[in-house]
C-alpha positions in Angstrom: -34.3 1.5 -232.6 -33.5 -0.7 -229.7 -34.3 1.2 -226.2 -34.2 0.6 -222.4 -36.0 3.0 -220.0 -35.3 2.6 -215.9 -35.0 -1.2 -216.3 -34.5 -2.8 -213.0 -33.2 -6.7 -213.0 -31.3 -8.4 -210.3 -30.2 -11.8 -210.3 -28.0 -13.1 -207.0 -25.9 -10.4 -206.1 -25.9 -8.9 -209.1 -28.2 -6.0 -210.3 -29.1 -3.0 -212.5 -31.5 0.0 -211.3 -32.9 2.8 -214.0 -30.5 1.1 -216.5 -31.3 3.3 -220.1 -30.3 3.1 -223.5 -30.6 4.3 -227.0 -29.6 2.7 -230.1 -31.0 4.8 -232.5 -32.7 3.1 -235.7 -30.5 2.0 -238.2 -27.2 2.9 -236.5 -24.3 0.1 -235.5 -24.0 0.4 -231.8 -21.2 -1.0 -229.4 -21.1 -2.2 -225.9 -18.4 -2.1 -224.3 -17.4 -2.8 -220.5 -15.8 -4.7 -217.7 -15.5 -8.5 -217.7 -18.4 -9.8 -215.2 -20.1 -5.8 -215.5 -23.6 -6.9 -217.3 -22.9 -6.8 -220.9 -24.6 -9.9 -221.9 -27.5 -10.0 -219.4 -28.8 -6.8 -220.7 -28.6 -8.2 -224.8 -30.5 -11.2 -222.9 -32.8 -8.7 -221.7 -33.4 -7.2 -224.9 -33.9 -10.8 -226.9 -36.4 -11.8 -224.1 -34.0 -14.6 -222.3 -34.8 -12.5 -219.4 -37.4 -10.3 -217.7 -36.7 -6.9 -216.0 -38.5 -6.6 -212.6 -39.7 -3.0 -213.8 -39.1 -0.7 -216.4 -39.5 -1.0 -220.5 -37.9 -2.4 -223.3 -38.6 -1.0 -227.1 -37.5 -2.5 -230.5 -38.9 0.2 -232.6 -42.3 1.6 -231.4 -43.4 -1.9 -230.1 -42.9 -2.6 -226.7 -41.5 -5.6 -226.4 -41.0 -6.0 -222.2 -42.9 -9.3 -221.8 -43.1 -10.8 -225.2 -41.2 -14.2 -225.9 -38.2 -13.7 -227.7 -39.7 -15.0 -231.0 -41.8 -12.6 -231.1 -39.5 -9.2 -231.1 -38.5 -9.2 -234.7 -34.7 -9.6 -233.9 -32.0 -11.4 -234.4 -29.3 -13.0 -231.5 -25.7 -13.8 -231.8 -24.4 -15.6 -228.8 -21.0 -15.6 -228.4 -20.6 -19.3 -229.2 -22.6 -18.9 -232.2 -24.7 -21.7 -231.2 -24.8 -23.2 -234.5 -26.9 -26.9 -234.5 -24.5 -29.7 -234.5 -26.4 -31.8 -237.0 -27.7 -29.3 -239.8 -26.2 -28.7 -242.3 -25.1 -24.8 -243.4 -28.1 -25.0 -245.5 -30.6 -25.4 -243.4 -28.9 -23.4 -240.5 -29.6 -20.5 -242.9 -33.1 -21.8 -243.2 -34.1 -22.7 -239.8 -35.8 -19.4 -238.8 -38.4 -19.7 -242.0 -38.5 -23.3 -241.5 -40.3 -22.6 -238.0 -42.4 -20.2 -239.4 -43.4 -22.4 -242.4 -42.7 -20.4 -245.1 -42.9 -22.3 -248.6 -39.8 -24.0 -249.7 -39.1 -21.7 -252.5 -38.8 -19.0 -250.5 -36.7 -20.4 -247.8 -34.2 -21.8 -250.6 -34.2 -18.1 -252.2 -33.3 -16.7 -249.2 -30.6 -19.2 -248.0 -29.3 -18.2 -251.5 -29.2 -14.9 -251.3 -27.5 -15.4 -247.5 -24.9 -17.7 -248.3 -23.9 -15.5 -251.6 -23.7 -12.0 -249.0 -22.0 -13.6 -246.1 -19.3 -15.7 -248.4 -20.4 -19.0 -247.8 -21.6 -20.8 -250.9 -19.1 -23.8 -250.9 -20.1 -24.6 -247.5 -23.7 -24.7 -247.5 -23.9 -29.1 -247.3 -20.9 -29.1 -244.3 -21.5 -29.3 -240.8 -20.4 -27.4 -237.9 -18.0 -29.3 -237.0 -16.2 -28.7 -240.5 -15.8 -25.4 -239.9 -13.4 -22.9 -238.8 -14.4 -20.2 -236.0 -14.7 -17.4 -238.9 -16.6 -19.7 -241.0 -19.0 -20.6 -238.0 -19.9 -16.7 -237.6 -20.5 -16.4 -241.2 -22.8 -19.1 -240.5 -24.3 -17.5 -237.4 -24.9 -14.4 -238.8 -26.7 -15.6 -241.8 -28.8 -17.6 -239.4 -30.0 -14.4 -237.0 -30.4 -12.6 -240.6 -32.6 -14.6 -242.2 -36.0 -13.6 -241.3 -35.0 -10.2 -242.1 -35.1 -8.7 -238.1 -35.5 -5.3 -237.5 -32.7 -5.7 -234.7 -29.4 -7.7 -234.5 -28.0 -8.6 -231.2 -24.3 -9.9 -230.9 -22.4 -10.8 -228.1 -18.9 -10.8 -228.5 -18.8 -12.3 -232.2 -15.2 -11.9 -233.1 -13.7 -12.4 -229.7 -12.8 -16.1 -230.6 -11.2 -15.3 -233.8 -7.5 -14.3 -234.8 -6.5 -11.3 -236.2 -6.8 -12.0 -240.2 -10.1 -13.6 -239.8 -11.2 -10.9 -237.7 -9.9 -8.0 -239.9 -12.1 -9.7 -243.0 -15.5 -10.0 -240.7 -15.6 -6.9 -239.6 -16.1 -4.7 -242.9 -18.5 -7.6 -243.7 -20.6 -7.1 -240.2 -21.1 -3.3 -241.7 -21.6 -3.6 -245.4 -23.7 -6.4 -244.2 -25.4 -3.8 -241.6 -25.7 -0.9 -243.9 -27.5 -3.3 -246.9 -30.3 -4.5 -244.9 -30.9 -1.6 -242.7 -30.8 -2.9 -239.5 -30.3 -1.6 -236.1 -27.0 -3.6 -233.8 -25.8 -3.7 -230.8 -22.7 -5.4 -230.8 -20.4 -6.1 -227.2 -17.3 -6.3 -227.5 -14.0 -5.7 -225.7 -11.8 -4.5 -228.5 -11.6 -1.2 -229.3 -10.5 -1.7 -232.5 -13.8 -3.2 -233.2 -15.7 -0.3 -231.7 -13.7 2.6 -233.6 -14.2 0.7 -237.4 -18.1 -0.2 -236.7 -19.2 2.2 -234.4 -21.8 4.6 -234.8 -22.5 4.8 -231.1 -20.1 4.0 -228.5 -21.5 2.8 -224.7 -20.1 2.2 -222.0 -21.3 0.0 -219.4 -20.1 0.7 -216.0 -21.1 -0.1 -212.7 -24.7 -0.6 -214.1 -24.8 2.8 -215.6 -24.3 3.5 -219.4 -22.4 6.5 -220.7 -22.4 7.3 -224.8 -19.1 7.8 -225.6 -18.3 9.6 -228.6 -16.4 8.2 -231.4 -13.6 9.5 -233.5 -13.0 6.5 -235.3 
């Protein structure tokens, strides 16, 4: 479960007051909104790349307010992808055990496992710079996957992408989703997105959120 209660944040002109929301556990929610209206401050909010002046923030039953964003037990999807320039596929898959010095075994099980869910086998000794856009989100998904986080954060990750490539991600962001259980919430401006993924529907408008429902 991923939820906000009453969180005030302001930032230059720009502010929310009593913002609250509800992913419920498991579920695939979507945030959707205006241009400029907030929707990637508040995922920063939730990963810990920002503090509220007031109110809570939940992942689960922990409250996770003023811990550092290692510590929440999620994973984040910028909307670049943010992949390293100079590691390999490999050990972009590996990094988040890496840092926690897991043995090697495992990590190489795991980036395994990854590459062989996301699609990406062939490519795990290229670069970034090798890749194509749909090929770089594999990549960045299998990254924010792989210490297994309760929560999965992404901002905008098929925005950059044509049609085709988008059409073949997004069955793989749910069956992806539904195998390992985990609770997302997923911005995006394309309501195609929201209507094939969606459990929940929100809507983020001037700083309030409304659940919409969703016939999709």
């Amino acid at each position: 479960m991923i939820r906000l209660e009453n969180i005030h944040f302001q930032t230059g002109d720009f502010a929310f007051s009593d913002l609250n929301l509800c992913v419920p556990t498991g579920a695939y929610g979507i945030l959707m909104g205006k241009t400029g209206g907030g929707k990637t401050t508040l995922l920063e909010l939730v990963c810990g790349l920002r503090q509220p002046h007031s109110g809570r923030i939940w992942i689960g039953d922990k409250d996770v307010t003023f811990l550092p964003p290692g510590n929440r037990g999620l994973g984040y999807v910028p909307q670049d992808g943010a992949l390293f320039p100079t590691l390999t596929v490999r050990k972009q898959l590996g990094f988040a055990l890496s840092i926690r010095k897991r043995p090697a075994s495992e990590i190489e099980a795991r980036v395994t496992e990854l590459a062989t869910a996301i699609g990406i086998t062939s490519l795990l000794n290229r670069l970034p710079e090798g890749l194509s856009g749909g090929e770089k989100q594999r990549v960045a998904l299998g990254r924010a996957l792989a210490a297994n986080p309760a929560v999965l954060l992404l901002d905008e990750p098929l925005s950059a992408l044509d049609e085709e490539t988008r059409d073949e991600l997004m069955p793989l962001l749910k069956r992806i989703q539904r195998k390992a259980g985990v609770t997302v919430l997923h911005v995006t401006h394309h309501r195609l997105e929201a209507e094939h993924l969606a459990d929940a529907i929100f809507h983020l408008e001037n700083n309030r959120i409304a659940e919409a429902p969703n016939h999709g």
